[in-house]
N, C-alpha and C positions, 0 to 999 in steps of 0.2 A: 179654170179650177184654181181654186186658191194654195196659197204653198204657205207652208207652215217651214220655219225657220230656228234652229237652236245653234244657240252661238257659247260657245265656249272660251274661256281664259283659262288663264296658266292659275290660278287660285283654287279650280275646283268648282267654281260658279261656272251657271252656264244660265242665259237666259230665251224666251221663246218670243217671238212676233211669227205675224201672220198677215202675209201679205196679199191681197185681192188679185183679181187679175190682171188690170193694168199694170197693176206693180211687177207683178211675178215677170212678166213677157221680159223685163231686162235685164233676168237670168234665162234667158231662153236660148242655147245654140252653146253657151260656158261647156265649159268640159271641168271632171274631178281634176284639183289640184292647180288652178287658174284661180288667180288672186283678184279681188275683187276691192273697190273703193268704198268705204263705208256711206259714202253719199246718195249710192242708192238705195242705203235701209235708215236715211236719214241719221248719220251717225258720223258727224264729220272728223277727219283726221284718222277717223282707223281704217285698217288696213286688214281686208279678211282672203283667209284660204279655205276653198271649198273641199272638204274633206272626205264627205260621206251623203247619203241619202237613200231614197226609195220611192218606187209607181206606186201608181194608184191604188195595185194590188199588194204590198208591201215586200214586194222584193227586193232586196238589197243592190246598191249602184255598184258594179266593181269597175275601178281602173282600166284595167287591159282586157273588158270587152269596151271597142268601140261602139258606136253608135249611138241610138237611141230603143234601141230591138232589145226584149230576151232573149235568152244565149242561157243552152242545157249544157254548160263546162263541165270538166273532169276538174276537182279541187282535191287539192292535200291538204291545205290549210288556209286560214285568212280568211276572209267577208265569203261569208255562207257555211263554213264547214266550222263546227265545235265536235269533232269525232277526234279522240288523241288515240287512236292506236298506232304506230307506228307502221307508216305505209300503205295504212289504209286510203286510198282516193274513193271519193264520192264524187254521182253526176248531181248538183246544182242549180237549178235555175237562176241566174241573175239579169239583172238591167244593167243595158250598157252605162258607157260613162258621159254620156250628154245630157244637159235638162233639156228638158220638152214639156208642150204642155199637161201630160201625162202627168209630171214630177211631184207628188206630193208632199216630199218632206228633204229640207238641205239640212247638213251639219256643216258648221264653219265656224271654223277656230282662228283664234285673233293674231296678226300675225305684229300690227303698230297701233298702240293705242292712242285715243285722241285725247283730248284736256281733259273732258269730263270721263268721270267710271261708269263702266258700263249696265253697272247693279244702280247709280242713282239714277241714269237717263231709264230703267225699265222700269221702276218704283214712280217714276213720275208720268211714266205714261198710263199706268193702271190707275192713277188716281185721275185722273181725267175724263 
């Protein structure tokens, strides 16, 4: 399955690639919050953290379910619950915090940047 990737900086930009399957497998077993070397999305000298994502069925990753499994949690707030009443908990389905081949979509935000910006290296790959 292919994984689709949004990478964000501290500007406000954020750019997408999309990587195949052989690509994808060398985010496979990572866990939320595990830093990663920009050399695997061909992007040398930066430095990314895995922040967020979602299955195939668009469920949201959350940190403190392990695994790879859904998991129907009790949430106050944070990844899955937008209810602000005060106290209110909601039960949730989410996806654990491991990618698998399942993984359709990572968010990763830039933690070192490399020489080049990362808005020229995605303008140059679409003209291609």
């Amino acid at each position: 399955m292919d994984l689709k990737i949004n990478i964000a900086d501290k500007s406000g930009k954020s750019i997408k690639k999309e990587l195949k399957e052989d690509q994808a497998s060398a985010f496979y077993g990572k866990k939320l919050g595990e830093k990663i070397h920009g050399e695997l999305l061909e992007m040398n000298g930066y430095e990314f953290e895995i922040a967020g994502g979602s299955d195939y069925c668009g469920f949201p990753m959350r940190k403190d379910v392990n695994g790879i499994m859904r998991k129907a949690i009790l949430t106050t707030r944070g990844i899955g619950n937008n209810y602000n009443r005060k106290g209110m908990r909601l039960r949730r389905t989410v996806a654990g915090n491991t990618i698998y081949n399942k993984t359709t979509q990572l968010n990763l935000k830039v933690l070192k940047y490399g020489a080049e910006s990362l808005i020229k290296e995605a303008t140059e790959e679409k003209k291609e």
